[in-house]
N, C-alpha and C positions, 0 to 999 in steps of 0.2 A: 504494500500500500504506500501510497507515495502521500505526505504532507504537503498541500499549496497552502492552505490556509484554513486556519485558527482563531476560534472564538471564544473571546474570554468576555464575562460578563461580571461587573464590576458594580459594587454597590458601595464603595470606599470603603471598607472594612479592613481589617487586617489581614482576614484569610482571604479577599479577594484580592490583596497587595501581593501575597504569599506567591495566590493564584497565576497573577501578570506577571510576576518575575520567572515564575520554572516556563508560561508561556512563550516570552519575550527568548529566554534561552531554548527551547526546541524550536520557536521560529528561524532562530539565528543560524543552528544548526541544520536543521532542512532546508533551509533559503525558502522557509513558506511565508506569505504577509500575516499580519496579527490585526485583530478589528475588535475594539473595546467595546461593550457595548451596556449602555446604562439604561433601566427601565425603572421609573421610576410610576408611585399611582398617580389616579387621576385626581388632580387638583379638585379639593372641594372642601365643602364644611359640612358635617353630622351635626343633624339637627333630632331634637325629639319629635319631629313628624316626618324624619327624611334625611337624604344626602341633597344638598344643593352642592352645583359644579361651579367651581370660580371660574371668574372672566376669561375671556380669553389672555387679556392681558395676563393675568397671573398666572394662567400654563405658561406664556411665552418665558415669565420670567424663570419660572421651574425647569426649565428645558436650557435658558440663555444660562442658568448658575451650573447643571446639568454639567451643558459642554465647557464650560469654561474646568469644572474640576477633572474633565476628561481631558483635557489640553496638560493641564499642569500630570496627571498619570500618564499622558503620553510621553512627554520630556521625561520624565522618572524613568519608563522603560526602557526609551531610548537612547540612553543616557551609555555613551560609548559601545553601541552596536550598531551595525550597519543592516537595522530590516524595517522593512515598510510596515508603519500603522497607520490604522484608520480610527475613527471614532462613529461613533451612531451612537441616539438616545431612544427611546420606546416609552411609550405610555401605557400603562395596563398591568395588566398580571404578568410577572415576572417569566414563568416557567414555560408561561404559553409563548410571552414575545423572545425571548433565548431560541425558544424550538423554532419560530419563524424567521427568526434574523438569520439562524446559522442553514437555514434552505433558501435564503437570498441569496445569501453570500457564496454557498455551495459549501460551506464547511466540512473542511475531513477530520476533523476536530473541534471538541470544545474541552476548554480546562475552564474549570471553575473551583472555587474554595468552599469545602464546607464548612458547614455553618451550627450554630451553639444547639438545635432545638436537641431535646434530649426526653424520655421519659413521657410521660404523658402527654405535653406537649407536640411531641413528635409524632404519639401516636392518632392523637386526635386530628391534627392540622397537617403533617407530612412535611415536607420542607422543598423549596424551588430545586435545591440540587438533585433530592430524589425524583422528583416529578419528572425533570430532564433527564437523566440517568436512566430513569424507565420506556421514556417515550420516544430518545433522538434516537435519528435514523443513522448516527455514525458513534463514533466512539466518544468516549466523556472522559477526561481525569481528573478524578478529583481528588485535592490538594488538602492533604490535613492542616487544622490550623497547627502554627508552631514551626511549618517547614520552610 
């Protein structure tokens, strides 16, 4: 199987920092591109009769703060290697927009970090890495925290 290209999906966390950097190094090493990708939910407010959706304006801002922190991960990554990133943000549920973004892109990988739920938690709600892990159509690594 040959690596071109690599999706890491990034929530600024630790274990997704962990995530980008073993990404950033198998990119390096295959000569595959690397494509960041931040989903974040939909801007709104809970109400006790409802969700109301914020303005448009303040999606834009949620997406403008978005890419800018995916600018400053990019330069981190990139930071004395010579391989191609990209960035993209998503709106929505996490698990679903990873699984879409990485049949955009044609992903032959995704590295992702996992994440704290644990215990009941886990068993009740599941977690985006397993969701992906269960559902992508190519291979998944995931990245203990700590690494």
């Amino acid at each position: 199987m040959q690596v071109r290209q690599i999706l890491v999906p990034v929530d600024f966390s630790d274990s997704a920092q962990a995530a980008l950097q073993w990404a950033a190094e198998l990119a390096e090493r295959y000569g595959a591109k690397l494509e960041m990708l931040h989903v974040y939910p939909v801007p709104g407010y809970v109400l006790p009769d409802g969700f109301v959706m914020a303005s448009p304006e303040a999606h834009r801002d949620v997406d403008a703060r978005a890419r800018a922190r995916l600018q400053q991960w990019l330069e981190m990554a990139g930071r004395n290697r010579t391989i191609t990133i990209g960035c993209a943000t998503a709106c929505g549920q996490p698990a679903a927009e990873i699984l879409r973004r990485a049949d955009d892109v044609h992903a032959d990988l995704i590295v992702m970090g996992a994440h704290g739920l644990s215990g009941l938690a886990l068993f009740l709600m599941g977690s985006n890495t397993d969701r992906v892990v269960r559902h992508a159509k190519v291979p998944v690594l995931v990245v203990p925290r700590g690494m």
